[in-house]
N, C-alpha and C positions, 0 to 999 in steps of 0.2 A: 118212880121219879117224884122227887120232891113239888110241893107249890111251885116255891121260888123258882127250880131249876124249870120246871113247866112252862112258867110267867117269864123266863128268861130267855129261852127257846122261843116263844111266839113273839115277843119282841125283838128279837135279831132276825128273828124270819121274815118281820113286815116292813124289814130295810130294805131287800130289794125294790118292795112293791110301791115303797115311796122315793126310791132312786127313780123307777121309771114312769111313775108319777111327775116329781120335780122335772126329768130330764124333758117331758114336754111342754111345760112351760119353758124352761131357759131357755131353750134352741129356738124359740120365736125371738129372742131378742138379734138385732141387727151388729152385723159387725161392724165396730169402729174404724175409721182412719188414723192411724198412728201420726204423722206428721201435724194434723189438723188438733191432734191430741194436747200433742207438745205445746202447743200453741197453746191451748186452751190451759197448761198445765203453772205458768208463772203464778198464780197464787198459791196453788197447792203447795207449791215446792216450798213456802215459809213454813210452814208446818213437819208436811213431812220429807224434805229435803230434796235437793237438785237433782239428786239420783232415784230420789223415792225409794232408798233403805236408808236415810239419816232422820227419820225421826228428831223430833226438836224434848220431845218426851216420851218414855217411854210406853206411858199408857197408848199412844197413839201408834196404829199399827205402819207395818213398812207396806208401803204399794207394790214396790218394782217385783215383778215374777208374778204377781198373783194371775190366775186364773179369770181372763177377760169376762167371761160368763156370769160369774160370782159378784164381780167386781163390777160391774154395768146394772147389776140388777139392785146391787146393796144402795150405790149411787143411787139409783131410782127411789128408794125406799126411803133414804133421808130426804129428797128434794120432797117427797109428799107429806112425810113425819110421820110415817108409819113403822118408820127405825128412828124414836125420837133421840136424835143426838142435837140440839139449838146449835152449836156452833157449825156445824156440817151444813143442816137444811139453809141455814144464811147462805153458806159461801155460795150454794147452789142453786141463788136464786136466780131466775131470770134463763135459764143453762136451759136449750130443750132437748129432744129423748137424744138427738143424734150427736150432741155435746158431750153427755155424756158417757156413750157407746166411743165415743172416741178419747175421751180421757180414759177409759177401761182400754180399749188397746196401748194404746202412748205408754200405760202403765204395765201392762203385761208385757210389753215388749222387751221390758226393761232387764237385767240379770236381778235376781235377788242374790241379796247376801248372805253371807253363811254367818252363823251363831254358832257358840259354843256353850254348852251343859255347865254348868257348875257345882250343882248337886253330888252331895256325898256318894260313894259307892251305891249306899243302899238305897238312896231314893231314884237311881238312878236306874237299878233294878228292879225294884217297885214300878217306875213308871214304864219302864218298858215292856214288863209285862201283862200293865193293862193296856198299852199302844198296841203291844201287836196281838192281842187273848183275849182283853177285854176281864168282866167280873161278873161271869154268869149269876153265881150265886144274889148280885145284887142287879141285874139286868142291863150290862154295861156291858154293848158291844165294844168290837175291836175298834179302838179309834182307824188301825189301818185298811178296815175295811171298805173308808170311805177317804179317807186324806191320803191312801198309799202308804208301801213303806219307808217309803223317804220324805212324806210328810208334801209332797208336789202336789196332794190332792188330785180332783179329775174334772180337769177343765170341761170335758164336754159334756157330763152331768152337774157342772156347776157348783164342786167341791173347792171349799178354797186352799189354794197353797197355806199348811201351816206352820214348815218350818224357818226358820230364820226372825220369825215374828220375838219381839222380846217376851218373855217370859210375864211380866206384868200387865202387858196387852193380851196374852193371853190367858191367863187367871183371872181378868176381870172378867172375858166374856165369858167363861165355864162357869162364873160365881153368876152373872146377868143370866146367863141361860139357866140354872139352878133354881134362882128364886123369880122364875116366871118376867123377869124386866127385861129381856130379850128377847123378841117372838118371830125374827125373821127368818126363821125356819117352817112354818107354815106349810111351804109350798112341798116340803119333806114331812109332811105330817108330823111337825114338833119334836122331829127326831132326836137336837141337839138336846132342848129341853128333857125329854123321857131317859137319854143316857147319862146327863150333868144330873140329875136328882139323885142316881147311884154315888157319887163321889162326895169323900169327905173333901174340908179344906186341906187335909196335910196330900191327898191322893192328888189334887188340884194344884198346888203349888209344884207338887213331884213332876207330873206330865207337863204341865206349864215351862219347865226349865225343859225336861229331856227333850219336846219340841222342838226347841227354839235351836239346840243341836244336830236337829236330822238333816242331810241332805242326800 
C-alpha cells in the first residue's frame, strides 16, 4: 500500500471517532421553541428571506431545513466571534443561549428548498464521484459519509443539511475551510479543514453546484 493511500485510509478512519466525539458536545445544546423562534426571526428574514430559502445573496446561505443542532451551535459561535463573520455577531447581539436555540428550531422547522445543478455533464460526474467515493489518493473522504446521500446531513451528530444551499455559499466555505479562515469544525477535530486541503478550485466549484442539486 502506498503513502498516500495509507495517510488516506487513517484519515477516513478517524471520522468516525470525531463524529462521536463532536456528537457529544452537540446533544448538550437545548432544544428550541419554534413559535418563540419565529418571533425572534423578523430581522433575519431581511437577509435571508421570509421563508429562509430566499437569500437576498447568494453568498448567504438558506436557513429553512437545516439541521437545529448545526445551526444553534454555528449561531452561538458568531454571537462569541469565534466564527468571525461582523455582520452576523451584530445582529446577535444582546440574543441569549435560549434565543438562539429557538431561532435554530423556527428555522429547521422550515421546508428547505430544492436547487438544481447546472454544471456540464462532466463536472457533474466529477463531482459526484467525489460526494459519494471521496479521493483517497488525495485523503478526501466521501462528502456523503457525513452530509448523507441526499446531502440532509445528520441532524443528531450535527452535520448540516448541504443541499439546496447555492452553490457560491458553498464554494466559499470549502475555499474558507481550505485555506485555514474557517475553524468551526474544531469540535470534528478539523475535519472539514483536513478533507477541503484535498480539493482543487475546479473539484470545489464542481461539488459546490452538484450540491446544491441533491435532495
Amino acid at each position: 500500500m502506498s503513502v498516500r493511500k495509507a495517510a488516506a485510509k487513517l484519515r477516513i478512519g478517524t471520522l468516525g471517532a470525531a463524529v462521536l466525539l463532536g456528537m457529544s458536545s452537540v446533544q448538550a445544546l437545548a432544544a428550541g421553541d419554534v413559535q418563540a423562534g419565529k418571533a425572534q426571526s423578523i430581522v433575519c428574514s431581511s437577509c435571508h428571506g421570509q421563508d429562509g430559502a430566499s437569500a437576498i445573496d447568494p453568498s448567504y446561505p438558506q436557513l429553512a431545513g437545516q439541521n437545529e443542532r448545526y445551526l444553534a451551535r454555528q449561531l452561538k459561535m458568531f454571537q462569541s466571534g469565534e466564527r468571525d463573520v461582523a455582520l452576523m455577531t451584530a445582529q446577535l447581539i444582546g440574543k441569549s443561549n435560549q434565543d438562539l436555540d429557538d431561532l435554530a428550531a423556527y428555522y429547521a422547522s422550515l421546508p428547505a428548498k430544492a436547487a438544481k445543478a447546472t454544471g456540464s455533464d462532466t463536472e457533474i460526474a466529477l463531482a459526484q464521484r467525489i460526494y459519494k467515493g471521496g479521493i483517497a489518493e488525495k485523503g478526501v473522504a466521501a462528502c456523503s459519509s457525513c452530509h448523507g446521500p441526499n446531502g440532509a446531513g445528520n441532524a443528531q451528530a450535527g452535520f448540516p443539511r448541504v443541499s439546496g444551499q447555492s452553490s457560491a455559499y458553498t464554494a466559499a466555505q470549502l475555499i474558507a475551510y481550505r485555506e485555514g479562515n474557517r475553524k468551526s469544525d474544531e469540535v470534528f477535530g478539523g475535519m472539514m479543514r483536513g478533507v477541503s486541503k484535498g480539493l482543487s478550485d475546479r473539484e470545489i466549484v464542481a461539488l459546490s453546484d452538484y450540491i446544491s442539486g441533491l435532495n
